[in-house]
BAZA-515774 format. One record per residue (C-alpha): residue number from 0; residue in one letter; x, y, z. Coordinates in Angstrom, 1 decimal, padded with zeros to 4 digits. Layout:
NUM;A;X;Y;Z;
...
This chain:
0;X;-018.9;004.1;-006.2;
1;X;-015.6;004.0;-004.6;
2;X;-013.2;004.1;-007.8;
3;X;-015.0;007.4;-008.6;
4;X;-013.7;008.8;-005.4;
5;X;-010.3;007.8;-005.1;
6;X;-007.5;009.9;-002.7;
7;X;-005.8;012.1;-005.1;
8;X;-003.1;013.8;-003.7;
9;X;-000.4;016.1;-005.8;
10;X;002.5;013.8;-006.6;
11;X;004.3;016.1;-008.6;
12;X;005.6;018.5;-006.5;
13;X;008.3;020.7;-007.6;
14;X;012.1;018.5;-006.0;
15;X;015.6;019.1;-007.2;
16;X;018.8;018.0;-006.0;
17;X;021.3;020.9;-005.1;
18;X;024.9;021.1;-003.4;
19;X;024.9;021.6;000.1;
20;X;027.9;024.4;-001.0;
21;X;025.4;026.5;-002.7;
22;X;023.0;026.3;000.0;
23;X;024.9;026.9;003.1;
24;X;028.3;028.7;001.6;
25;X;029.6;026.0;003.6;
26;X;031.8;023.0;003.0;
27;X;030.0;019.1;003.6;
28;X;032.2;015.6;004.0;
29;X;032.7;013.4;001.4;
30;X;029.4;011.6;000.6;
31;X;027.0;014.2;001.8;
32;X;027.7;016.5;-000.5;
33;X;023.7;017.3;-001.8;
34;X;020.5;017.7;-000.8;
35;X;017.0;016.7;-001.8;
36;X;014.6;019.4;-001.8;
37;X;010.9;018.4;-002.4;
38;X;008.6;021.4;-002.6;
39;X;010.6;024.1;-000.9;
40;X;011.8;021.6;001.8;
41;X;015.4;019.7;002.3;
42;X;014.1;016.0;002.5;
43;X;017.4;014.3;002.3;
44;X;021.2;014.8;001.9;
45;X;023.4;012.4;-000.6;
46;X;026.7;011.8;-002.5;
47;X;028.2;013.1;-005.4;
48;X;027.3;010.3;-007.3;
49;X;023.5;009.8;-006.4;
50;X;021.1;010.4;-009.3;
51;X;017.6;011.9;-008.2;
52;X;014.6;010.2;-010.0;
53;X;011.8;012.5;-010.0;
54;X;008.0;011.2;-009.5;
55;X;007.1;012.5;-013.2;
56;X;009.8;010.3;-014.7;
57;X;008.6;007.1;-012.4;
58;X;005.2;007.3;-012.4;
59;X;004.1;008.5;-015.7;
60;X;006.4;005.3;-016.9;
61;X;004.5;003.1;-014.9;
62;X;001.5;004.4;-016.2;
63;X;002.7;003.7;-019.8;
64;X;003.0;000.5;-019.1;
65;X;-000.5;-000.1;-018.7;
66;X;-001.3;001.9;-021.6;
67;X;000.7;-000.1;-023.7;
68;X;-000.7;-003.0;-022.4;
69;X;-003.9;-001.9;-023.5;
70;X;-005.6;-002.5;-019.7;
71;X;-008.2;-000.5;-017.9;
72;X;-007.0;001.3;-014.6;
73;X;-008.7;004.0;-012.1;
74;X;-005.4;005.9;-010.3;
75;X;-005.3;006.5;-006.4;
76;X;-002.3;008.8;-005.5;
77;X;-000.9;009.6;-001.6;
78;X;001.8;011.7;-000.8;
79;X;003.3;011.7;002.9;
80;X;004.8;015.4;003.9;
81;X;006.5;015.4;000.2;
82;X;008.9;012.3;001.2;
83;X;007.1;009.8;000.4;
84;X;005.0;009.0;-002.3;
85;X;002.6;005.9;-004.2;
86;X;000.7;005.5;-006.9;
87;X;-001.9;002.8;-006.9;
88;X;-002.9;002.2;-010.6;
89;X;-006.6;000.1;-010.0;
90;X;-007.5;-002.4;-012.9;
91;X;-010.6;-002.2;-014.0;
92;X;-011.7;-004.7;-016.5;
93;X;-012.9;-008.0;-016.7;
94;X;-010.5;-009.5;-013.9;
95;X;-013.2;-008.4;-011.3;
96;X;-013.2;-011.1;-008.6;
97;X;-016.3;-011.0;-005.9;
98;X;-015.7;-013.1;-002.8;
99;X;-018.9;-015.5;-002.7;
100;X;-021.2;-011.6;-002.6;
101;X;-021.9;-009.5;-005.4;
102;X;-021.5;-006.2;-003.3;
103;X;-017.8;-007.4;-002.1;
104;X;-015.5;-006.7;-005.2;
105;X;-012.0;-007.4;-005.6;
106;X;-009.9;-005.7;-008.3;
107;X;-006.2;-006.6;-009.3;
108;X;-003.7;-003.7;-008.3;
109;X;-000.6;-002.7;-008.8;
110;X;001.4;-000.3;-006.7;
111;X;004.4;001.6;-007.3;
112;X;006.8;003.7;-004.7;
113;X;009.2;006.6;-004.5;
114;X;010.7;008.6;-002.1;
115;X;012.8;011.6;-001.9;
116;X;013.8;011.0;001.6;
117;X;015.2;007.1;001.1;
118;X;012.8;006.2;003.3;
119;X;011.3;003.3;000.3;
120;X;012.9;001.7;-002.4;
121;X;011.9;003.0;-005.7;
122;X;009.5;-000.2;-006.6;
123;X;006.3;-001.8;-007.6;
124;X;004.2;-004.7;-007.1;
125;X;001.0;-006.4;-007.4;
126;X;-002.2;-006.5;-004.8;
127;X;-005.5;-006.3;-004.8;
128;X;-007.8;-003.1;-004.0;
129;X;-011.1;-004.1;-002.3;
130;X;-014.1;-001.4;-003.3;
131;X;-016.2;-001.6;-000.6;
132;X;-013.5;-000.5;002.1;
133;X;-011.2;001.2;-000.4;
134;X;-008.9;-000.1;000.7;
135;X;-005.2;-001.7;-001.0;
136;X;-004.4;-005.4;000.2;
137;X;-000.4;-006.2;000.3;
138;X;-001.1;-010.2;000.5;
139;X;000.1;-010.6;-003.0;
140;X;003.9;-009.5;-003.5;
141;X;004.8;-010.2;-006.6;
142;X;007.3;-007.8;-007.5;
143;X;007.7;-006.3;-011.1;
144;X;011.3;-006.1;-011.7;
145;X;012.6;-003.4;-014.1;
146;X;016.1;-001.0;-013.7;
147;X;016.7;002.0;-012.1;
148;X;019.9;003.9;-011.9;
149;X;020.4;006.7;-010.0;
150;X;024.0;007.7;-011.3;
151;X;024.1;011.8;-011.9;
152;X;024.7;011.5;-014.8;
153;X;022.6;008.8;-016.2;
154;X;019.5;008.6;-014.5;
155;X;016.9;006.8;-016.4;
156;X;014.3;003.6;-016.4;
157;X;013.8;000.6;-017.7;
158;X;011.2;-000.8;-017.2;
159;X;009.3;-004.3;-018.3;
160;X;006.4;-005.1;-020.5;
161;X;003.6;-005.4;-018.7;
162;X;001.6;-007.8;-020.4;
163;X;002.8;-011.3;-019.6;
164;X;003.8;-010.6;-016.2;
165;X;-000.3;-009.3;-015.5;
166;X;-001.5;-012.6;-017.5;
167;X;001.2;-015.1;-015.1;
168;X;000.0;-012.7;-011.7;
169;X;-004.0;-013.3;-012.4;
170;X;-003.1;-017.2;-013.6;
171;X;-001.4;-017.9;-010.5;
172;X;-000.9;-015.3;-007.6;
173;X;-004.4;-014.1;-008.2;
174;X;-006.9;-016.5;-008.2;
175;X;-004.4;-018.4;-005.7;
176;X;-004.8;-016.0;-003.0;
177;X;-008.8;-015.0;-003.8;
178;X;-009.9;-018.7;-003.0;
179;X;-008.2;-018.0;000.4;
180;X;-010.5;-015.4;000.8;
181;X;-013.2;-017.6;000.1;
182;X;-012.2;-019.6;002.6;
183;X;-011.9;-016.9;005.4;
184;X;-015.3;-015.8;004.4;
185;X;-016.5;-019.3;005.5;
186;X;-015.4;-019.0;009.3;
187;X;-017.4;-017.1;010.9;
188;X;-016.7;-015.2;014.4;
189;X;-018.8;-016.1;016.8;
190;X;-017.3;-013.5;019.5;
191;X;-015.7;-010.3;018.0;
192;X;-013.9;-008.6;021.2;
193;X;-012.4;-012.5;021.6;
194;X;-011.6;-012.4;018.0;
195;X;-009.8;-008.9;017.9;
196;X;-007.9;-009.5;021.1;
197;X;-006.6;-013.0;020.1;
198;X;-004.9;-011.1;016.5;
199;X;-003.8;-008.3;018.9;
200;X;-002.4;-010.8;021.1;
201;X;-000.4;-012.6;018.0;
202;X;000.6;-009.1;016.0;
203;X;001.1;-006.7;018.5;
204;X;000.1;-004.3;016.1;
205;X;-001.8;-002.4;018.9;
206;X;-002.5;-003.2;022.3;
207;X;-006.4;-004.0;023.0;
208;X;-007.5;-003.0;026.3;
209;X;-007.1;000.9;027.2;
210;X;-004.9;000.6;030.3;
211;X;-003.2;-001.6;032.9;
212;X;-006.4;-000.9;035.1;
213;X;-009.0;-000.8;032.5;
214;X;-009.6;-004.1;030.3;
215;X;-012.3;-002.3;028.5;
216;X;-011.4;-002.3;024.6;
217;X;-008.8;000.6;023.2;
218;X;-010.2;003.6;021.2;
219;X;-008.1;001.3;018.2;
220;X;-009.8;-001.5;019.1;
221;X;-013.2;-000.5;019.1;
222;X;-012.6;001.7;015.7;
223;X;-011.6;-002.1;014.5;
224;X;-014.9;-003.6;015.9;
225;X;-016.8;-001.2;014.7;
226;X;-015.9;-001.7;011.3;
227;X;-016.3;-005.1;011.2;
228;X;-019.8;-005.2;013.2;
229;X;-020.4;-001.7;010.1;
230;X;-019.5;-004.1;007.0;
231;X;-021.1;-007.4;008.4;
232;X;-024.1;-004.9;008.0;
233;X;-023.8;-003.2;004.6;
234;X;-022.7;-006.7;003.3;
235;X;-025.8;-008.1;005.4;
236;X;-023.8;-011.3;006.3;
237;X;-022.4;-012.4;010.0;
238;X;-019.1;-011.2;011.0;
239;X;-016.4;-013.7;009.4;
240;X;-012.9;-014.1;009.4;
241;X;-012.6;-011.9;006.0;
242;X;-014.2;-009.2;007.3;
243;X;-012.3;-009.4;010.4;
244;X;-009.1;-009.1;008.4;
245;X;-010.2;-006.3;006.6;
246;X;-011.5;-004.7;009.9;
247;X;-007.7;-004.6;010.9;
248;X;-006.5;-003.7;007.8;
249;X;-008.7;-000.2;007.4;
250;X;-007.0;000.6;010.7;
251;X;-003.7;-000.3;009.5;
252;X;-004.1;002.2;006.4;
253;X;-005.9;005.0;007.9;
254;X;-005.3;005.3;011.5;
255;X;-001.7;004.1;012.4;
256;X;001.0;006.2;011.8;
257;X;003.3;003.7;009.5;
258;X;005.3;004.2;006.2;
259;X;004.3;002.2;002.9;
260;X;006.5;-000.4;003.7;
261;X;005.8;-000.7;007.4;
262;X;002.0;-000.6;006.3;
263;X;002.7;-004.0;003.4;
264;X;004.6;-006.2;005.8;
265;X;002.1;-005.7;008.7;
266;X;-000.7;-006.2;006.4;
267;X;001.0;-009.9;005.4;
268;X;001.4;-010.7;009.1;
269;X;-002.0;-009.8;009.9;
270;X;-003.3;-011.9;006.7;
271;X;-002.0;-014.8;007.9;
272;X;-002.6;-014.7;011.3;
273;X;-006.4;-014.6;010.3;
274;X;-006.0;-017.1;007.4;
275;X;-004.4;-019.4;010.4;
276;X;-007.6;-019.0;012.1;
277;X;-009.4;-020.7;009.0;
């Protein structure tokens, strides 16, 4: 149900790169000689020597390479006000993973950055993508290493073959980190608002009660409650500590205001706070 309504925002908006000269009549020091313009809006200024890699040239690569690797994939795209972008290419084939219930299904992911703005490095990765939250999990980082070179004049991609480094990521990374969930699953939280305030507590990530004078739960800590009390139901289980982590995580993705990166290293230190746990 969920891979058939994945986010799909426009990626390939219109960018260029252009002298600052021809835009302002005026002259720019040395080094900040150009700007970035994604879809009508300067997004970043850099050098002479900076070569601008445009999402179509990225991303339609990284889609080749599953296509020539012959896999299955469902694509999720986000854009952040035309600076940032990801493409989340969803494998769907016969590395389907359920954690100990048939309705909970894990999927093998792999997700690939660019931004105009130089807020994230041009990359990609592997994770997993859970369908009944929809949401990506960061825990894996196993990076896929390929070339990029952003010199004007010779701005071009190379990028790996796909094939082994999928095969090494499900025989190790994979099924390594999936028996961890197993695990989680098989803790379960007997108080929630004690669970959620002792990861808060640890992470930081928000603060739980709503004021200095009012210990009552935060608007973000009850969304996070309420999500794990939500998919103990659907799942028709008690809460646990997997569903506690993916409580956090749903917040992480859809309600904080944090970049792709910020977003990936918060989701690790939230995994294994709640892996600790286990």
């Amino acid at each position: 149900m969920y891979l058939q309504n994945l986010q799909q925002d426009e990626i390939f908006v219109p960018s260029e790169m252009k002298s600052l000269k021809s835009l302002t009549q005026m002259e720019s020091r040395r080094g900040l000689e150009n700007a970035i313009i994604s879809n009508g809006k300067i997004v970043n200024v850099v050098s002479n020597s900076y070569g601008h890699i445009p999402n179509q040239l990225f991303f339609k690569k990284a889609e080749e390479m599953l296509t020539d690797a012959q896999l299955n994939f469902r694509k999720r795209t986000i854009n952040k006000n035309d600076r940032s972008f990801i493409t989340d290419l969803i494998i769907d084939d016969k590395s389907q993973f359920t954690v100990k219930n048939h309705k909970d299904l894990i999927l093998p992911m792999l997700r690939f950055k660019n931004s105009y703005d130089g807020s994230e490095k041009t990359s990609g990765h592997f994770g997993f993508y859970r369908e009944v939250c929809s949401n990506g999990l960061h825990v894996s980082q196993a990076e896929i290493e390929f070339s990029i070179k952003h010199s004007r004049n010779n701005t071009h991609l190379i990028m790996p073959r796909l094939n082994n480094l999928f095969d090494k990521f499900l025989d190790n990374e994979f099924y390594t980190i999936t028996k961890k969930f197993d695990k989680m699953k098989e803790f379960k939280i007997i108080d929630t608002q004690e669970f959620v305030k002792a990861i808060l507590d640890k992470t930081k990530l928000f603060r739980y009660e709503c004021s200095d004078k009012n210990s009552d739960p935060s608007k973000k800590s009850r969304e996070v409650l309420e999500i794990l009390n939500y998919e103990a139901l659907l799942l028709n289980e008690e809460p646990n500590l997997w569903l506690g982590y993916n409580a956090f995580n749903a917040v992480l993705h859809n309600t904080l205001k944090k970049s792709f990166g910020q977003q990936e290293r918060l989701d690790k230190k939230l995994f294994d706070e709640v892996y600790e746990m286990s």
